[in-house]
N, CA, C and O atoms as CSV, one atom per row, in Angstrom:
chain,resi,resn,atom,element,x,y,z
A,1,UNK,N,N,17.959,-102.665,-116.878
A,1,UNK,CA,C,17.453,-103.090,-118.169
A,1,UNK,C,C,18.393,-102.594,-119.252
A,1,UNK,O,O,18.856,-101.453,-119.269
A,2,UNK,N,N,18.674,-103.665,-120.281
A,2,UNK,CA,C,19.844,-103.075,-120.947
A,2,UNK,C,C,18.802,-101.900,-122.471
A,2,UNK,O,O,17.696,-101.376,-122.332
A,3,UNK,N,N,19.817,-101.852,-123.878
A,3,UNK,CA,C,19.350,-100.736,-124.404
A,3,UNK,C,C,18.506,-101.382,-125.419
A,3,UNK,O,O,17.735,-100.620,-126.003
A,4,UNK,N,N,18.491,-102.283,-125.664
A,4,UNK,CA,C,17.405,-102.989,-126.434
A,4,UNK,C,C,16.253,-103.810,-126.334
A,4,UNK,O,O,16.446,-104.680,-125.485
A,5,UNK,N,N,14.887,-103.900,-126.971
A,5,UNK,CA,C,13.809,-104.506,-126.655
A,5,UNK,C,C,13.541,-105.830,-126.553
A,5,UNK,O,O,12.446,-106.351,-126.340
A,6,UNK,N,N,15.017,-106.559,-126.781
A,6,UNK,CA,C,15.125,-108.004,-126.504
A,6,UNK,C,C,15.672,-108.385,-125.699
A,6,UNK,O,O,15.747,-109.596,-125.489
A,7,UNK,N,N,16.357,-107.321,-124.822
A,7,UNK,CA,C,17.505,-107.505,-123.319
A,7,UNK,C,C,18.822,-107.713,-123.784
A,7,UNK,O,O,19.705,-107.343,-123.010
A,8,UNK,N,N,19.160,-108.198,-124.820
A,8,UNK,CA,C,20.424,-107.952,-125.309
A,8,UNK,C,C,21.392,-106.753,-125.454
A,8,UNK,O,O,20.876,-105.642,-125.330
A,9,UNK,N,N,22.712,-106.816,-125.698
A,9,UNK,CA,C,23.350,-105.569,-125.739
A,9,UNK,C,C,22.864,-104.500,-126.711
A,9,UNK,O,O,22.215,-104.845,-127.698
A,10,UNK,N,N,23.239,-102.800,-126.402
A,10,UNK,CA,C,22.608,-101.730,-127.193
A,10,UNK,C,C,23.148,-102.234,-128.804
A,10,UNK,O,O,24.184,-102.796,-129.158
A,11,UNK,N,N,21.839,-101.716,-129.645
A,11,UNK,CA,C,22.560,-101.686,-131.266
A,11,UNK,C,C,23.343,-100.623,-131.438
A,11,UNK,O,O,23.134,-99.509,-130.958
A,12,UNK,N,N,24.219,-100.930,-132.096
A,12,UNK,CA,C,24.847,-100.389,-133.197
A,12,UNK,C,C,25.204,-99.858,-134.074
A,12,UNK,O,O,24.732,-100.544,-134.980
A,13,UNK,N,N,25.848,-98.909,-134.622
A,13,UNK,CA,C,25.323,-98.488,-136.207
A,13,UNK,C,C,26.807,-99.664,-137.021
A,13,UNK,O,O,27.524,-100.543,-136.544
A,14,UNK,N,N,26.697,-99.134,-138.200
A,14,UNK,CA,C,27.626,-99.795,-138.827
A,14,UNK,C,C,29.297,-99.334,-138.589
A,14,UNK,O,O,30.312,-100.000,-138.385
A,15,UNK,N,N,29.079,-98.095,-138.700
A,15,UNK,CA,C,30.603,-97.526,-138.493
A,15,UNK,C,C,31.434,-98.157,-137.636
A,15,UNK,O,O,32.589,-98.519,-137.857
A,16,UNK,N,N,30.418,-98.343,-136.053
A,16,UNK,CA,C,31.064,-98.511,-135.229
A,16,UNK,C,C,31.461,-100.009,-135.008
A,16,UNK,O,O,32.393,-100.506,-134.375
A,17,UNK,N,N,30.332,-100.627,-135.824
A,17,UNK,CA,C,30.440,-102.282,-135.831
A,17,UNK,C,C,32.030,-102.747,-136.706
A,17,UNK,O,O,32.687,-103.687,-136.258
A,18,UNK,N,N,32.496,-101.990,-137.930
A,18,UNK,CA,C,33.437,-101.917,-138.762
A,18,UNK,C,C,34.481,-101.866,-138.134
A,18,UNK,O,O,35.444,-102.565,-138.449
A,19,UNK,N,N,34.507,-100.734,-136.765
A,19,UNK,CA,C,35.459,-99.930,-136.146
A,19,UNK,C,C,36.106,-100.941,-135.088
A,19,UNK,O,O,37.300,-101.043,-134.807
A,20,UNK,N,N,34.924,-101.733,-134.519
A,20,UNK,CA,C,35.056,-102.851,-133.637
A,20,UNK,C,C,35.568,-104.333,-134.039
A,20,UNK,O,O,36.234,-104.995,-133.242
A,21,UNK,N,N,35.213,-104.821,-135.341
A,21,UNK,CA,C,35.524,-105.468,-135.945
A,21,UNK,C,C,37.004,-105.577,-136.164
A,21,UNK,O,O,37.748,-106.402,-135.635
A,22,UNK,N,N,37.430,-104.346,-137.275
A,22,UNK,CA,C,38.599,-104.184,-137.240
A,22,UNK,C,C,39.423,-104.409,-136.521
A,22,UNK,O,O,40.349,-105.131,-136.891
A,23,UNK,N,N,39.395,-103.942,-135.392
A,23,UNK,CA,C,40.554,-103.504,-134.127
A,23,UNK,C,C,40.683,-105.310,-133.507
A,23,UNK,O,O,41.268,-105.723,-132.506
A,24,UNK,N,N,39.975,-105.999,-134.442
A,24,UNK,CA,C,40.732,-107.493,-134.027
A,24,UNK,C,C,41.598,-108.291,-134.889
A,24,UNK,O,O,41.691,-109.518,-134.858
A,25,UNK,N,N,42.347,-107.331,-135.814
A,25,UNK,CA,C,42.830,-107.966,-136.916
A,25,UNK,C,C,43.707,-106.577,-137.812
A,25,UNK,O,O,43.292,-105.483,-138.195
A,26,UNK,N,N,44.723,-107.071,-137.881
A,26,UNK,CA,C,45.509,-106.101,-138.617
A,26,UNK,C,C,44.906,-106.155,-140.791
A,26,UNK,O,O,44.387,-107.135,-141.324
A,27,UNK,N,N,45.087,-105.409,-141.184
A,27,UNK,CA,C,44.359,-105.475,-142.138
A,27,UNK,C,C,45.641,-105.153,-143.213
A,27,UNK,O,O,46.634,-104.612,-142.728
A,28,UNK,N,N,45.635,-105.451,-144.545
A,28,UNK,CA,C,47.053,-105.197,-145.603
A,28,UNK,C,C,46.596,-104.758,-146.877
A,28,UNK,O,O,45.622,-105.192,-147.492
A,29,UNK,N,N,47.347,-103.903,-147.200
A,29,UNK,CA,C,47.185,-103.066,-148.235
A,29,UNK,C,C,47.242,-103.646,-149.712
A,29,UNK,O,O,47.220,-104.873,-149.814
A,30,UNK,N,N,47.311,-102.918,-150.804
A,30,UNK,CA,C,47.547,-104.174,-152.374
A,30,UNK,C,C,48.781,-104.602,-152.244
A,30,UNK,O,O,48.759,-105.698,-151.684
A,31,UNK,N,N,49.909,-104.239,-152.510
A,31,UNK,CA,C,51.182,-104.657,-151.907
A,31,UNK,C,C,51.331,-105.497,-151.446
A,31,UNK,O,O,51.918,-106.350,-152.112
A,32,UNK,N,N,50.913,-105.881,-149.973
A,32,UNK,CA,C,51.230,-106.948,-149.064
A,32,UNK,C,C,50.208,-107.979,-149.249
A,32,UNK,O,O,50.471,-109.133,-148.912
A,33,UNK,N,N,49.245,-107.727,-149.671
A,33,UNK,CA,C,47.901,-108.667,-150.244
A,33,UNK,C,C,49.014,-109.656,-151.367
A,33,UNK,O,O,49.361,-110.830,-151.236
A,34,UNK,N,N,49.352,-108.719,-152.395
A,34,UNK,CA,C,49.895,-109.465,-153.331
A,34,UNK,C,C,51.352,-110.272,-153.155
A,34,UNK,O,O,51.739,-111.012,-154.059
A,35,UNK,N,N,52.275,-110.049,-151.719
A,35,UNK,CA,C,53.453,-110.686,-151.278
A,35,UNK,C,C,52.982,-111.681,-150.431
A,35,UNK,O,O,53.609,-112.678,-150.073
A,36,UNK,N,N,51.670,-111.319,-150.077
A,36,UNK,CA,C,51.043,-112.606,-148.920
A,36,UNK,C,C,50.588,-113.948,-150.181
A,36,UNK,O,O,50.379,-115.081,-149.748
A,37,UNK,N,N,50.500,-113.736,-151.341
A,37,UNK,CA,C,49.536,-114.345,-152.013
A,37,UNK,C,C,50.696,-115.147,-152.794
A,37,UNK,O,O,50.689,-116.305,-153.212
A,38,UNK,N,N,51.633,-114.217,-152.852
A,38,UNK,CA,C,53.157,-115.209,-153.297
A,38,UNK,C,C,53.610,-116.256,-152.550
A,38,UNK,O,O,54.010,-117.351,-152.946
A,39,UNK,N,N,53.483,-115.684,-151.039
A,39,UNK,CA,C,54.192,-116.865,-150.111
A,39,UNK,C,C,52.869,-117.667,-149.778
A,39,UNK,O,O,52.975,-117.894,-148.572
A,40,UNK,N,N,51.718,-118.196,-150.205
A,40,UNK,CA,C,51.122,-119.061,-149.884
A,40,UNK,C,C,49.257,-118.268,-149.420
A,40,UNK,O,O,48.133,-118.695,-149.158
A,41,UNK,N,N,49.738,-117.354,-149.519
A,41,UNK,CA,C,48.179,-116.892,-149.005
A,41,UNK,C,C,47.149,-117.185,-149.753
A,41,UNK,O,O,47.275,-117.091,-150.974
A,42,UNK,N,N,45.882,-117.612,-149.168
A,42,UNK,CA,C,44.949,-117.674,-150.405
A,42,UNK,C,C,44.074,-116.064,-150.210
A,42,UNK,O,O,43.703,-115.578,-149.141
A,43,UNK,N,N,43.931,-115.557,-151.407
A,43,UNK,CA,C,43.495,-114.665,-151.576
A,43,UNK,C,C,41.841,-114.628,-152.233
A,43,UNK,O,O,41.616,-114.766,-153.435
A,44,UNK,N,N,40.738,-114.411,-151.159
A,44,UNK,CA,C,39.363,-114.947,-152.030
A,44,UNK,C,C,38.271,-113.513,-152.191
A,44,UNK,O,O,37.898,-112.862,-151.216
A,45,UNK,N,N,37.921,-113.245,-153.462
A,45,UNK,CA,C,37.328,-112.497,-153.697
A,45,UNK,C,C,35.565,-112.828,-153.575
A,45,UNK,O,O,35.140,-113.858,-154.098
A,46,UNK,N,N,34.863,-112.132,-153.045
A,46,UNK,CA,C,33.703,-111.677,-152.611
A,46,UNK,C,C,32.925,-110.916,-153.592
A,46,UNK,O,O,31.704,-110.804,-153.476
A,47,UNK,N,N,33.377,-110.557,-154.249
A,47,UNK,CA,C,32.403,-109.393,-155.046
A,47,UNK,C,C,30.988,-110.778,-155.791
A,47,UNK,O,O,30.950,-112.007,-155.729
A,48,UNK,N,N,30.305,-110.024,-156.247
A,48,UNK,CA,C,29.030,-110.383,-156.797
A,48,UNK,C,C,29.638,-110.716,-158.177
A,48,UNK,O,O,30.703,-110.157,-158.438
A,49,UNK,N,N,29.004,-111.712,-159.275
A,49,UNK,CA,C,29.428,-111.216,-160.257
A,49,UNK,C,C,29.097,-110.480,-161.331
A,49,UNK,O,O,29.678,-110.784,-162.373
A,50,UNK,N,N,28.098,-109.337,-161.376
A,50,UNK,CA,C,28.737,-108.170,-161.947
A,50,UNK,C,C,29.626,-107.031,-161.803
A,50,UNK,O,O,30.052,-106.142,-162.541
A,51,UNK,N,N,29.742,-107.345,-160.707
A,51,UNK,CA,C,31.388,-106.609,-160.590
A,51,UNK,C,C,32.723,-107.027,-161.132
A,51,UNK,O,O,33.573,-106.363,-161.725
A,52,UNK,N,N,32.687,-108.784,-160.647
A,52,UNK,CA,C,33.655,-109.137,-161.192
A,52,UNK,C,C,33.897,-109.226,-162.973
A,52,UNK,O,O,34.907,-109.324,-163.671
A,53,UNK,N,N,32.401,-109.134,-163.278
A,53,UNK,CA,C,32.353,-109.148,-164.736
A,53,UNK,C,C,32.839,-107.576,-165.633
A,53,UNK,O,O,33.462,-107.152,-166.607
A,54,UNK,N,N,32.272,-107.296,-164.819
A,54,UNK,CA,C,32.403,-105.108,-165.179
A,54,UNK,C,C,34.285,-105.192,-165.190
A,54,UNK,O,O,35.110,-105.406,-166.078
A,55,UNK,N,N,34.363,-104.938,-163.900
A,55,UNK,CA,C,35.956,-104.672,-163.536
A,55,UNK,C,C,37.303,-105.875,-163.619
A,55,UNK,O,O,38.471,-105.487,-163.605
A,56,UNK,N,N,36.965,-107.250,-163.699
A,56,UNK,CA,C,38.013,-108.203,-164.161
A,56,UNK,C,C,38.434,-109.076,-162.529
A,56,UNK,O,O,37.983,-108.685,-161.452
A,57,UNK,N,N,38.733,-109.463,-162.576
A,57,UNK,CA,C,39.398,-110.869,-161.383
A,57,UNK,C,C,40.929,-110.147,-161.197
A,57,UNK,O,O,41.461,-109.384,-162.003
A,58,UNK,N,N,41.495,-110.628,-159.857
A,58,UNK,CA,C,42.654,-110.848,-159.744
A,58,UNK,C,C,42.973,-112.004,-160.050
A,58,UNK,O,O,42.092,-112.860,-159.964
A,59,UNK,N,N,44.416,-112.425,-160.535
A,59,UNK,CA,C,44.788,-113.295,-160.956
A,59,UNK,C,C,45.196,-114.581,-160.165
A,59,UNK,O,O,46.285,-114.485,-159.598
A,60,UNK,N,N,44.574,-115.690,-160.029
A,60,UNK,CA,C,45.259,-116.436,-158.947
A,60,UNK,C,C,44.091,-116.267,-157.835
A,60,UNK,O,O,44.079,-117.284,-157.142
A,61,UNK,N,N,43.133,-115.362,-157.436
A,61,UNK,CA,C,42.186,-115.564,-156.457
A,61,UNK,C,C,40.985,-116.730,-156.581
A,61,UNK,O,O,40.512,-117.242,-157.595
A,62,UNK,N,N,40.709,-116.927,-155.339
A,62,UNK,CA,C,39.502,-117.902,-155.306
A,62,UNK,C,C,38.012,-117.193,-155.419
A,62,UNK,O,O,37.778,-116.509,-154.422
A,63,UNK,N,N,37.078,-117.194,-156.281
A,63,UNK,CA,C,36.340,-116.502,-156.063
A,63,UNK,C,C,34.932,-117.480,-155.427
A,63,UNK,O,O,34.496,-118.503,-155.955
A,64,UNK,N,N,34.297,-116.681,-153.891
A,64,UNK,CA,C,33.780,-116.928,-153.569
A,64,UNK,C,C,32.831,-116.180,-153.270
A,64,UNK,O,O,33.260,-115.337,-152.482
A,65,UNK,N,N,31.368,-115.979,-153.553
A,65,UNK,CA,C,30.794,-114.939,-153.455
A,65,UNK,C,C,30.049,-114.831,-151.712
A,65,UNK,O,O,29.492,-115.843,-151.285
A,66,UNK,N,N,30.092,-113.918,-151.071
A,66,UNK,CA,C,29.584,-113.869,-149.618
A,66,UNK,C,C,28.742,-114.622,-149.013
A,66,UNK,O,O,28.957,-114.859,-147.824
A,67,UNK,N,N,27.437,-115.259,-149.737
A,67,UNK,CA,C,26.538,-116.112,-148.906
A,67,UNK,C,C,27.258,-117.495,-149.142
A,67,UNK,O,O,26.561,-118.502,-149.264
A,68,UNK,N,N,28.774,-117.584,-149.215
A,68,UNK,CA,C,28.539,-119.017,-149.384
A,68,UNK,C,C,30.037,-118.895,-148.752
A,68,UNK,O,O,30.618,-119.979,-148.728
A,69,UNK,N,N,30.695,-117.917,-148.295
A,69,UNK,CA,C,32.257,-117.789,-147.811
A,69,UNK,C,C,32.353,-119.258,-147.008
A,69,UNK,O,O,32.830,-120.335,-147.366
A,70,UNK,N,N,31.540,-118.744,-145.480
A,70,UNK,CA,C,31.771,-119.643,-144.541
A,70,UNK,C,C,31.873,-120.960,-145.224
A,70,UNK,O,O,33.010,-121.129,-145.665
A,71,UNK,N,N,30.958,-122.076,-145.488
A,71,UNK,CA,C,30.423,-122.856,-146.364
A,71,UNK,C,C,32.155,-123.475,-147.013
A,71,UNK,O,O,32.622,-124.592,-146.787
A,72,UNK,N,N,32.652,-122.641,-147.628
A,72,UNK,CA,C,33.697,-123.341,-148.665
A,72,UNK,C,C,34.829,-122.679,-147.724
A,72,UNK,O,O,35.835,-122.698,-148.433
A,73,UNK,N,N,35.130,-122.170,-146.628
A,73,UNK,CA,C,36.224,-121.818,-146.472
A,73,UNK,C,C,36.525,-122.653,-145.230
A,73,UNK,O,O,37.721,-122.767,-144.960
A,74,UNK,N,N,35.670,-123.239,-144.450
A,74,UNK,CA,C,35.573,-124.154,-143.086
A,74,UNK,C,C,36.448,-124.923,-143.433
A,74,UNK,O,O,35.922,-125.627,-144.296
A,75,UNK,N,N,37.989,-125.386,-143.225
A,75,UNK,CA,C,38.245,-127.039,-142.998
A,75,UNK,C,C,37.613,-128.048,-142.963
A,75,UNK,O,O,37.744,-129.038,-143.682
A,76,UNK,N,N,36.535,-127.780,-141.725
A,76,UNK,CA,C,36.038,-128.882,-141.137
A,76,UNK,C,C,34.613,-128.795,-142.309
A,76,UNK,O,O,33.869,-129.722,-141.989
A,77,UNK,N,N,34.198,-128.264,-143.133
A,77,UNK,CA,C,33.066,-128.369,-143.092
A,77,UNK,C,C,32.954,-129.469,-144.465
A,77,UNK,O,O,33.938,-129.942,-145.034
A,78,UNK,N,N,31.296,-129.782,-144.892
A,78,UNK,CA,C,31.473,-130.963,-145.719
A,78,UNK,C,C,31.590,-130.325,-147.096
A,78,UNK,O,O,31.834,-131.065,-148.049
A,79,UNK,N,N,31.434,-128.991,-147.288
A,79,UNK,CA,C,31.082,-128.018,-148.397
A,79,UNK,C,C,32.252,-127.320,-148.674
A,79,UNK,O,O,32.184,-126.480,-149.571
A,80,UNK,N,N,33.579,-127.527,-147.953
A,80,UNK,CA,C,34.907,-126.525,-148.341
A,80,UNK,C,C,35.148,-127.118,-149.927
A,80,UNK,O,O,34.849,-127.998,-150.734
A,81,UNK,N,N,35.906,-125.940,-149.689
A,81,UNK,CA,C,36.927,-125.236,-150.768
A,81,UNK,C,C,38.155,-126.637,-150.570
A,81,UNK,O,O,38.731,-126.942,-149.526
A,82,UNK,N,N,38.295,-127.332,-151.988
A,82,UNK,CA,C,39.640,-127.971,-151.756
A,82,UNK,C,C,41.093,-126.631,-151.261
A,82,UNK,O,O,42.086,-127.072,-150.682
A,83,UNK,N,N,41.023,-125.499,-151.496
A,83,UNK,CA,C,42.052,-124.899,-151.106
A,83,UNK,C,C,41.727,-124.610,-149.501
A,83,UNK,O,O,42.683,-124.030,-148.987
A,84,UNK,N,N,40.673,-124.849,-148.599
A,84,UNK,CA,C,40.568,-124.698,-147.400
A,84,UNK,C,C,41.066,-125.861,-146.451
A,84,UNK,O,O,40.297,-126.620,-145.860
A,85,UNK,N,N,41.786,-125.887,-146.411
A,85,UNK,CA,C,42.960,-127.285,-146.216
A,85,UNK,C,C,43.225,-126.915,-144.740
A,85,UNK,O,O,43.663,-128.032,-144.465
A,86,UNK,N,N,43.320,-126.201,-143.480
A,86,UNK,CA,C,43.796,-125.560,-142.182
A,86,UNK,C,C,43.148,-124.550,-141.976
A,86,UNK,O,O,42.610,-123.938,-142.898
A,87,UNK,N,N,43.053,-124.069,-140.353
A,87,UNK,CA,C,42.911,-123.395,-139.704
A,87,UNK,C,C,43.836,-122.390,-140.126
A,87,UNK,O,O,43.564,-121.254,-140.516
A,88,UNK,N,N,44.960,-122.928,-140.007
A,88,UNK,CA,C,45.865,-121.788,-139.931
A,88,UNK,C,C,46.041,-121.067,-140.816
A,88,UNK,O,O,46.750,-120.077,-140.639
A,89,UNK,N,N,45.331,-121.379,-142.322
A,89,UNK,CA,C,45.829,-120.997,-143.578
A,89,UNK,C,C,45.633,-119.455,-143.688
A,89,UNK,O,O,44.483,-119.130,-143.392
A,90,UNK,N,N,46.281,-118.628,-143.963
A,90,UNK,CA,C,46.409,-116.948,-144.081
A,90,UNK,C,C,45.597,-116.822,-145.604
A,90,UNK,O,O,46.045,-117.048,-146.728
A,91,UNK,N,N,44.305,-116.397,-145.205
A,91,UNK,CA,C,43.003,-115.798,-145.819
A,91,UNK,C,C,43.080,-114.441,-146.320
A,91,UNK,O,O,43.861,-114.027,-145.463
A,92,UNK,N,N,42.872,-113.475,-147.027
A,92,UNK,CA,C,42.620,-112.113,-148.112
A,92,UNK,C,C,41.709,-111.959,-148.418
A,92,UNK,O,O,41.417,-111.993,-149.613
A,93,UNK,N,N,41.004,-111.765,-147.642
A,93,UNK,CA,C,39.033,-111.645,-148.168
A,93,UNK,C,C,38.875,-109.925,-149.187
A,93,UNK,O,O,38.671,-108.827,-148.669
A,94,UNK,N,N,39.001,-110.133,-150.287
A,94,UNK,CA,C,38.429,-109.040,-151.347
A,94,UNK,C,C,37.290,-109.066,-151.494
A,94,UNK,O,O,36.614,-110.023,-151.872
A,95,UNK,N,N,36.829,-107.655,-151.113
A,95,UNK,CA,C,35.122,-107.176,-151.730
A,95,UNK,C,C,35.342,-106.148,-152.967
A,95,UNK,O,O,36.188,-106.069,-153.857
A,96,UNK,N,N,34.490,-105.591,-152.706
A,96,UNK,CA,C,34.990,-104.301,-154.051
A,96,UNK,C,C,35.683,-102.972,-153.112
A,96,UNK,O,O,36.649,-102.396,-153.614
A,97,UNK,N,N,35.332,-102.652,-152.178
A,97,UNK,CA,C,36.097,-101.544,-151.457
A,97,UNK,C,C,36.870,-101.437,-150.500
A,97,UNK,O,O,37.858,-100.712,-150.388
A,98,UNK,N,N,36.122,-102.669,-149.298
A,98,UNK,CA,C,37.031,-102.833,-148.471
A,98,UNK,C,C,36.299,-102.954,-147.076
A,98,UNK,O,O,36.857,-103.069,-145.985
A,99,UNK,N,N,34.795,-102.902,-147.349
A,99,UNK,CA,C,33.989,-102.803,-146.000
A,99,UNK,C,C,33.358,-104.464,-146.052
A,99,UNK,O,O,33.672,-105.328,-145.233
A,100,UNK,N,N,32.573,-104.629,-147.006
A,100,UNK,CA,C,32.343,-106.328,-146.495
A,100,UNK,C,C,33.288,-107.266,-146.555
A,100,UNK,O,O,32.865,-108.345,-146.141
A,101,UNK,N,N,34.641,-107.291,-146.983
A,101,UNK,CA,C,35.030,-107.954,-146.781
A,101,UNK,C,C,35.977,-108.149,-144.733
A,101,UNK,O,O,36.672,-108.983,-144.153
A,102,UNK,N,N,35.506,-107.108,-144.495
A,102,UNK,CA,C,35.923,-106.831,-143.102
A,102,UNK,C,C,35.197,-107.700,-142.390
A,102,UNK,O,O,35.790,-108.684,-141.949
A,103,UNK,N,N,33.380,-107.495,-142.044
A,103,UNK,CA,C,32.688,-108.018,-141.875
A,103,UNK,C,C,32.650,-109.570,-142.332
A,103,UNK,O,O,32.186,-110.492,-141.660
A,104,UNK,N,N,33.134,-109.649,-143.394
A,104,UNK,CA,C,33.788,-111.474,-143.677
A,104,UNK,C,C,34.595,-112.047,-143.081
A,104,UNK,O,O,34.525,-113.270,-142.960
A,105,UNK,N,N,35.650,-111.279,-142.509
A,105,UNK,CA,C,36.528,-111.972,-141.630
A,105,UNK,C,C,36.201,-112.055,-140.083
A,105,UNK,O,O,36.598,-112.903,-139.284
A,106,UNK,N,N,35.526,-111.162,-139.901
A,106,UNK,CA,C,34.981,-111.916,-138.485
A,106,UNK,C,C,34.309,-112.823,-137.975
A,106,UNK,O,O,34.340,-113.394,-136.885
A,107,UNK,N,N,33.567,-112.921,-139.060
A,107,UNK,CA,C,32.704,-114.068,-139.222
A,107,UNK,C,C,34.002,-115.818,-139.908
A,107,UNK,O,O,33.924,-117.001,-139.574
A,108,UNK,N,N,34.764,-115.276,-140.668
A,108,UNK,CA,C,35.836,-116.432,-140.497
A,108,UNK,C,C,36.753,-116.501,-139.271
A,108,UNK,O,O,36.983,-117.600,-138.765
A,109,UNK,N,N,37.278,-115.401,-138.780
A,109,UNK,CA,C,37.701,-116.046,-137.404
A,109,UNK,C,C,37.244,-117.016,-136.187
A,109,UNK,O,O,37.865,-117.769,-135.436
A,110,UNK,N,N,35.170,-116.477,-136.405
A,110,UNK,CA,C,34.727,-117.256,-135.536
A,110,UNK,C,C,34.794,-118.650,-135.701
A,110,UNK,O,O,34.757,-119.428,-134.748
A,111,UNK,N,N,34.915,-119.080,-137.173
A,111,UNK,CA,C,34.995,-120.335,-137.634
A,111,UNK,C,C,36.692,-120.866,-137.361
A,111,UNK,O,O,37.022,-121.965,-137.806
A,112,UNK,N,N,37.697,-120.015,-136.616
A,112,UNK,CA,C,39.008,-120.242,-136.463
A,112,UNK,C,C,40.214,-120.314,-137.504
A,112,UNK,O,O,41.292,-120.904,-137.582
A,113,UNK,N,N,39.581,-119.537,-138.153
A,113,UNK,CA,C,40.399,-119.098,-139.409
A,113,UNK,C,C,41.152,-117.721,-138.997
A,113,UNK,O,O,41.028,-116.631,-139.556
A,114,UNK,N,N,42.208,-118.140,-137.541
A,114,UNK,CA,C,42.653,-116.826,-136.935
A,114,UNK,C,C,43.970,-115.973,-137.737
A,114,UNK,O,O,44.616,-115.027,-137.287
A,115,UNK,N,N,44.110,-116.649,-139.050
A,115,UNK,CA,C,44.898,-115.730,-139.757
A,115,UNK,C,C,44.444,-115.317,-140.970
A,115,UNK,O,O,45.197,-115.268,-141.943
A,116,UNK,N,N,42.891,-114.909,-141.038
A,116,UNK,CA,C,42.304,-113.836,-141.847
A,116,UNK,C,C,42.642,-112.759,-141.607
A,116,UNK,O,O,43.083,-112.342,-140.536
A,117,UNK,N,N,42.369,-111.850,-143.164
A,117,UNK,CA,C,42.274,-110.460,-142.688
A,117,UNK,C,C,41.546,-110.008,-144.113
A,117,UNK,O,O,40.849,-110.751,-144.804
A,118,UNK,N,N,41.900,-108.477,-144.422
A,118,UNK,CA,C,41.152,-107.974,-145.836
A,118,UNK,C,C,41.713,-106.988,-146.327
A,118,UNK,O,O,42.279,-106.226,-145.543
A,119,UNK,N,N,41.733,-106.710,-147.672
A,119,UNK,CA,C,42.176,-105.929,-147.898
A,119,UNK,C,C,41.509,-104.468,-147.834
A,119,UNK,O,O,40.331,-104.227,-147.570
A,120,UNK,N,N,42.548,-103.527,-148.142
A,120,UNK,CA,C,42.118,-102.473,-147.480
A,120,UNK,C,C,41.940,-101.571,-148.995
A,120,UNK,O,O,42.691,-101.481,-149.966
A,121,UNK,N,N,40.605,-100.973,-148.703
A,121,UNK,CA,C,40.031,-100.839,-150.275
A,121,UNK,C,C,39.643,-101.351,-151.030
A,121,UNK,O,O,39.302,-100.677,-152.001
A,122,UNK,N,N,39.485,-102.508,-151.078
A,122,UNK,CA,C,38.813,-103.687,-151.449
A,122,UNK,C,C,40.048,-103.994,-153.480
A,122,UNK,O,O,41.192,-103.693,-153.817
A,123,UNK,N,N,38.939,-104.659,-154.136
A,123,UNK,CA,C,39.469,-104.915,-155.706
A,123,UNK,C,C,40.196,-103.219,-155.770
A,123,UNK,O,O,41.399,-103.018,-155.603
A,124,UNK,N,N,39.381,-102.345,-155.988
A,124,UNK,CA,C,39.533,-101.019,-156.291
A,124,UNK,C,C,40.609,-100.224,-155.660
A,124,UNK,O,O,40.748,-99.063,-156.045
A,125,UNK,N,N,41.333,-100.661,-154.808
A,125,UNK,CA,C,42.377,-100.565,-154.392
A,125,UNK,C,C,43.636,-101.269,-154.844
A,125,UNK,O,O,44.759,-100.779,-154.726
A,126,UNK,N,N,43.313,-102.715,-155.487
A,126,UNK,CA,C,44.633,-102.966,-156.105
A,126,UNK,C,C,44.734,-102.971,-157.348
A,126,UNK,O,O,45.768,-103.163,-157.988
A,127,UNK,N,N,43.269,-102.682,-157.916
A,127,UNK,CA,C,43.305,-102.431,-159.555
A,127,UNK,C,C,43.965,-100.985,-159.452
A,127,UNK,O,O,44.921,-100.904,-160.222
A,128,UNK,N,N,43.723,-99.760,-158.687
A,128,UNK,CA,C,44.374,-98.139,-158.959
A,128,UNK,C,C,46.115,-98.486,-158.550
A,128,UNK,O,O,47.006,-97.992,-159.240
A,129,UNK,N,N,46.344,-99.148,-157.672
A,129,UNK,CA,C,47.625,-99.927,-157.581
A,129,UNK,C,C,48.494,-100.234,-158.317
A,129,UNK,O,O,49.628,-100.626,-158.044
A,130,UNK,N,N,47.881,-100.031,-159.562
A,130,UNK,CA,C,48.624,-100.969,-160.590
A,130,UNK,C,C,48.824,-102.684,-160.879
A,130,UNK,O,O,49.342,-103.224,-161.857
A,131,UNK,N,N,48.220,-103.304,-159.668
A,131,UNK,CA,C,48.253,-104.741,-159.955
A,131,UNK,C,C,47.640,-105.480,-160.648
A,131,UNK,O,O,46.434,-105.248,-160.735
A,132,UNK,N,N,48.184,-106.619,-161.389
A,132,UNK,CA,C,46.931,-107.409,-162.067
A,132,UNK,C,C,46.136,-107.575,-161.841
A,132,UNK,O,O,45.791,-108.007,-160.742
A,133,UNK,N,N,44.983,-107.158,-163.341
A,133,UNK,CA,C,43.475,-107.694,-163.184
A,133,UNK,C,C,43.386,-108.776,-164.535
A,133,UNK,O,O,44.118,-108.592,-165.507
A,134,UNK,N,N,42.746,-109.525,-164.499
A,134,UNK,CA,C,42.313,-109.931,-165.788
A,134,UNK,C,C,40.938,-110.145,-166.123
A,134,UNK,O,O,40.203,-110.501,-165.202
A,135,UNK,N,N,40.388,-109.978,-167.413
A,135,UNK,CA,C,39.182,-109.543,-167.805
A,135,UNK,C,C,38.617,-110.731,-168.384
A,135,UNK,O,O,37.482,-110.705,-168.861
């Protein structure tokens, strides 16, 4: 009998779900977020918007807020993003720190978006960076 009351595999906590997640996807710092975003990357921010309202946008990102990622980022789906144009297209999922947007990309890989990833630290990592924000 396995570890849960539905027969499914044992739960989880979060750490380890993050930890697991991760380790399927190399992840890039503000720096390379912002050289990926030069050569073609789309870069889509997640935050809610009072965050984005409080702390300012990156410049050039798509903002998509989390219950609706999948939805506009699918190719195939009837609800994309005119910038969701391929599978192949190299994705930058920004949250504010750096943890849901992790959890966003796994959930876009399953959709075959196998060149997602996130940044690491989320907005708050490339605003202390020094990179553009605008307000």
């Amino acid at each position: 009998m396995s570890g849960s009351p539905r027969g499914d595999a044992a739960p989880v906590g979060i750490d380890e779900l993050l930890e697991r997640v991760r380790a399927g996807f190399v992840r890039i710092g503000p720096r390379e977020a912002r050289a990926a975003a030069a050569a073609g990357a789309l870069l889509v921010d997640i935050r809610y918007a009072e965050l984005r309202e409080r702390d300012g946008l990156i410049p050039g990102a798509l903002v998509v807020e989390r219950n609706e990622l999948e939805w506009r980022l699918d190719p195939l789906g009837s609800h994309r993003a005119p910038e969701a144009v391929s599978h192949d297209l190299q994705v930058v999922v920004v949250c504010n720190e750096g943890y849901a947007s992790s959890l966003a990309v796994a959930s876009l890989r399953l959709l075959g978006l196998h060149r997602a990833t996130d940044l690491i630290g989320g907005f708050q990592a490339w605003r202390a960076a020094g990179l553009p924000v605008e307000m």
